[in-house]
C-alpha positions in Angstrom: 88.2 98.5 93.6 85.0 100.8 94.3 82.9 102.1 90.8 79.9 104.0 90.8 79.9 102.8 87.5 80.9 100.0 85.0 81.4 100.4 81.4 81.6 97.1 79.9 83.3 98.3 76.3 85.3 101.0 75.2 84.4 102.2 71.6 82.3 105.2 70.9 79.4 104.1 73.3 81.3 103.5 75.9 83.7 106.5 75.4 81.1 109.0 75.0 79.1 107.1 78.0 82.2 107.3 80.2 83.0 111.2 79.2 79.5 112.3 79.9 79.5 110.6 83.3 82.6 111.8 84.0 81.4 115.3 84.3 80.5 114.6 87.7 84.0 114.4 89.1 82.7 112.5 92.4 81.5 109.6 90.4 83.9 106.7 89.9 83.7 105.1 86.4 85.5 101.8 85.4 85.5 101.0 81.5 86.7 97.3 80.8 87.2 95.6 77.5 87.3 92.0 76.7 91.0 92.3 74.9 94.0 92.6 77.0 96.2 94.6 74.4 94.6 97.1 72.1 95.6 95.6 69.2 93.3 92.5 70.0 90.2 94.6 69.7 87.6 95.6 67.0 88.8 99.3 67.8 92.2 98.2 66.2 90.6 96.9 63.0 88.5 100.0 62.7 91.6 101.7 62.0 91.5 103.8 65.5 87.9 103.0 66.6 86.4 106.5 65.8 83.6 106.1 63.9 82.9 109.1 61.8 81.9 110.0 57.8 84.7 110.9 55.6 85.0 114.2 53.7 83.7 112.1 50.4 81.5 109.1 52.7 78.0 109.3 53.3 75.5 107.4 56.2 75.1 104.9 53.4 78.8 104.2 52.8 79.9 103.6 56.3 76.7 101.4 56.9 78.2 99.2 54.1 81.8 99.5 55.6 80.3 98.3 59.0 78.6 95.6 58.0 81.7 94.5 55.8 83.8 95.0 58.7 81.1 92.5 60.6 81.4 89.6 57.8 77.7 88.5 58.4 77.8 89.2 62.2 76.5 93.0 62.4 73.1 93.6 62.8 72.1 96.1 60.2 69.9 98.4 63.0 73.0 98.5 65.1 75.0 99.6 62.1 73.0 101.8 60.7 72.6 103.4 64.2 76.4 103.9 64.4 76.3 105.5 60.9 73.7 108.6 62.0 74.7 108.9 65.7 78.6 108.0 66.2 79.2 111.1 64.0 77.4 113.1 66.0 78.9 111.9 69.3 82.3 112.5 67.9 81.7 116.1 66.5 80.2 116.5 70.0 83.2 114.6 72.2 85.6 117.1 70.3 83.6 120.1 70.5 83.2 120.2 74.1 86.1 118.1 75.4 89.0 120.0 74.2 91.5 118.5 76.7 91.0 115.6 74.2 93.9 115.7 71.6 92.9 114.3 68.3 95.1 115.0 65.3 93.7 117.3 63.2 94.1 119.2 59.8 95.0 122.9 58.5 92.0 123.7 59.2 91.8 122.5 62.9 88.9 119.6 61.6 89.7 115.9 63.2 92.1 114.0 61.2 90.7 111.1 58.7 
């Protein structure tokens, strides 16, 4: 197997990372994950792996959620860097990736 580039990790980071790099369509791009099913990873347990803020959530919410979700092992920089920027990332992976299907609302808005 030939890869321009390896992606080791496929949440948010690695999506986003992956779909910005994909732009060039010459470049090969390999994303790997430690689990071998889905279901075996941290994306599973994040109920989809899509990290976002919730109609009635806030920054400060989902920082607490995280580091819940972490039980002790979350670094609280790390979590509260996924709080301000894995919205933004998401808004943005939406916005300008619409071959990407996400289900969505009446109002067209991502589905929580």
């Amino acid at each position: 197997m030939r890869s321009d580039v390896l992606i080791i990790g496929c949440g948010i980071g690695g999506a986003a990372a992956a779909l910005e790099l994909a732009r060039d369509t010459e470049r090969q791009i390999t994303l790997i994950t430690r689990a071998r099913q889905s279901a075996d990873s941290n994306s599973s347990l994040a109920q989809g792996g899509i990290v976002s803020i919730g109609l009635d959530d806030s920054v400060e919410a989902l920082v607490g959620d995280l580091l819940e979700a972490g039980a002790g092992l979350t670094s609280p920089v790390a979590a509260r860097l996924l709080a301000t920027e894995g919205p933004t990332l998401l808004k943005r992976l939406t916005e300008d990736l619409p071959q990407l299907k996400f289900d969505c609302d009446d109002h067209g808005d991502p589905s929580f």
